[in-house]
N, C-alpha and C positions, 0 to 999 in steps of 0.2 A: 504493500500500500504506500503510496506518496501521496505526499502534502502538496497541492498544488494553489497559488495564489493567481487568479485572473483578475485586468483590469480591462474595464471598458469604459472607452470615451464617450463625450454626450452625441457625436453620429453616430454611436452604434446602439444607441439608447431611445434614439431621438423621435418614434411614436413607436405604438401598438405591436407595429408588425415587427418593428427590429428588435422592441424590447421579446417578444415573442421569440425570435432568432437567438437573441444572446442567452435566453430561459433551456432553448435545447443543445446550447452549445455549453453549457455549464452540465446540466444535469446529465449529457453523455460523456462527462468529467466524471462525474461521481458514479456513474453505471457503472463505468471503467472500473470500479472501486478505490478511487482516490478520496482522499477529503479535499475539500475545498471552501477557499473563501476569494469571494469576488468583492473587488473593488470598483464603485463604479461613480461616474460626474453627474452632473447636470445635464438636462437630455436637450440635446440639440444648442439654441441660444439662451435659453433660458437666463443664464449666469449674466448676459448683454440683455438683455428683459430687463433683469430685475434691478440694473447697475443702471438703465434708463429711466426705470419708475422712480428711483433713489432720487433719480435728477430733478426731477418733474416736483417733488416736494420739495427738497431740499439739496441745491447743490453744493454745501456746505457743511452737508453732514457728517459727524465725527464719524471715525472708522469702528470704531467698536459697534454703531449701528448698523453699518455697513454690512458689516461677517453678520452681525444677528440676522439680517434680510437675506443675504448670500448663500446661509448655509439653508435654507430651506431647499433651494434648487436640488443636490441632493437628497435632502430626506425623500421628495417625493420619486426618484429616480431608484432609491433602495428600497420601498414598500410598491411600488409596481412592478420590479423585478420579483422582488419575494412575491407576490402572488402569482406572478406568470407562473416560478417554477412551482409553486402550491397547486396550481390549476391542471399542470402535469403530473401531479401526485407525490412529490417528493418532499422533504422533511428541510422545513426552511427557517430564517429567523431574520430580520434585519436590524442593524445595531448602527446608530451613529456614531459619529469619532470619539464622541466622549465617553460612550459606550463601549467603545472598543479599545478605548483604554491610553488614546493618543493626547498627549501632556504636551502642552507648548509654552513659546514664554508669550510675551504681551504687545506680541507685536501686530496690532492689527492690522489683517490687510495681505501681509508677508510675514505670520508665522513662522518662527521651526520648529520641530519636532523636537524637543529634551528626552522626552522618554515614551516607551508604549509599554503597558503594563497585560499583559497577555489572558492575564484570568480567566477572562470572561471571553475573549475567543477561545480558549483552550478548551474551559465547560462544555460549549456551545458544540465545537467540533467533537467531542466525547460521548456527547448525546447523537452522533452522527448527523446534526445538521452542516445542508448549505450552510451558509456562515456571509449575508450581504453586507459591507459594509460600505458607509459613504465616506467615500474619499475627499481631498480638500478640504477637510478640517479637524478639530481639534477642540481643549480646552484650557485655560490658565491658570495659573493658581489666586486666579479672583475667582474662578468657576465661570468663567466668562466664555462664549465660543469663540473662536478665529479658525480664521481661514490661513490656507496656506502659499497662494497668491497663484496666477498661473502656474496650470501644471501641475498641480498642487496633488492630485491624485495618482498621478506618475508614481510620486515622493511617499504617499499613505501604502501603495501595493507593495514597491518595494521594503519601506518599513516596518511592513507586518511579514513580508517574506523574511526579513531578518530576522523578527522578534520570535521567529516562531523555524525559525531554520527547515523552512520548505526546500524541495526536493528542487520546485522551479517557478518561478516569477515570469507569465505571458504577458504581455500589455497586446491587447487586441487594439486594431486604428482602423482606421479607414484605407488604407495602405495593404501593402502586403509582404510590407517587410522595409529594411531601410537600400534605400536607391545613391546611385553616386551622383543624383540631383535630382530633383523632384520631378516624379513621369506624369504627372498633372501638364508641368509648361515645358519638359523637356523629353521629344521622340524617342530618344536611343538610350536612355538612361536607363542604368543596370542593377539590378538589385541585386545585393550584396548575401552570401549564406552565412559569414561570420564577418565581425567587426570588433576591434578593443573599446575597453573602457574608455581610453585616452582619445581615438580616434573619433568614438562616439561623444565625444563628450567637445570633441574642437569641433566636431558638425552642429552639434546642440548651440553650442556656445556660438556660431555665426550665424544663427538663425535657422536652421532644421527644426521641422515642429515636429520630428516624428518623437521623440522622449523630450522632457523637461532635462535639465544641464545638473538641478539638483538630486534629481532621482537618479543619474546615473554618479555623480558624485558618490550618493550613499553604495550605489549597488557597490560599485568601484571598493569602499572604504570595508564592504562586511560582506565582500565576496558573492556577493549573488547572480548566479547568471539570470540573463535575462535573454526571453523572445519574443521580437514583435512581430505580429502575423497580424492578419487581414478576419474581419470579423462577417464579413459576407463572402470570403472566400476561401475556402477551407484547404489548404495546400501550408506548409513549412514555410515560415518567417524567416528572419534576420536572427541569429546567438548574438546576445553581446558578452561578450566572456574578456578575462583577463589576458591570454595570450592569442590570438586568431592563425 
């Protein structure tokens, strides 16, 4: 049996039918007999929704209120996943970040992660639940929520694959793996089967949106491979590992 941590972004989320896709792409995770816990965003723009209604009130509003409006976008993206996979018949739970144990300091807005306290993922996986959690956020030691700033979810899958020393860390995108330039605006671009930490991480760092620059930072610092594969196309991703 392997511990497998999946993340999904908000296109792979982003109505009915996808969240429905990523519901059978998990639970033939755990038929496999694996445990799992999915990490997953805000579905679709929602996160640009809700950061334009902020506006519309108040464009001046302190950041602390800000994460309190923001982290909703998730909650509702982890209790329609958990029902998808409920509605397939399989044994579910969804748990926000505070809930899942994820400690930050106080930096509204742009978060980091201080510690993740496993407990209550541990229980949850014990009882042989899915395991959904919302990624991108967090709590302080005001008991306050925050967010983790773009990408923010990248950062929570990998931290819990660490916290919990999983077998393997997926980030499912839109994509289908990382390319040596985007085949959205670029013909002959070639996707890559293995990549380093460092490599991945100078692509991140000039602007690649396929990983966040800090989630590969962590993977990089606590050893975790990582792969990113394509969530509407079910074929082998990108490794990102330490030596390629």
């Amino acid at each position: 049996m392997s511990l497998i941590v999946q993340k999904f972004g908000g296109s792979s989320v982003a109505n009915a039918e996808r969240v429905m896709n990523v519901a059978r792409i998990v639970t033939d995770t755990y038929k496999a007999g694996n445990e799992v816990v999915v990490v997953v965003s805000a579905q679709g723009d929602t996160t640009d929704d809700l950061i334009a209604k902020a506006q519309e009130i108040n464009p001046k509003a302190k950041n602390r209120e800000i994460d309190q409006l923001l982290a909703a976008g998730e909650q509702i993206s982890i209790s329609l996943l958990a029902m998808a996979i409920e509605s397939l018949g399989f044994p579910v739970i969804s748990l926000l970040g505070w809930q899942a144990g994820f400690n930050t300091n106080s930096v509204y807005g742009s978060a980091r992660i201080k510690n993740i306290k496993p407990n209550r993922l541990q229980a949850e996986l014990a009882r042989h639940n899915i395991v959904v959690v919302a990624g991108f956020q967090g709590i302080n030691r005001y008991d306050d929520l925050t967010t983790l700033g773009r990408g923010g979810s990248d950062t929570s899958a990998v931290a819990i694959a660490a916290a919990l020393h999983a077998d393997k860390c997926q980030i499912f995108t839109d994509v289908e793996g990382v390319y040596t330039a985007d085949p959205r605006k670029v013909e002959n671009a070639r996707k890559l089967k293995e990549i380093t930490y460092d490599e991945m991480l100078e692509l991140a760092t000039l602007g690649a949106q396929v990983l966040n620059n800090r989630s590969v930072e962590m993977a990089k610092k606590y050893s975790v491979e990582l792969e990113v594969l394509s969530s509407l196309n079910p074929i082998p991703g990108t490794i990102v590992k330490e030596v390629a």
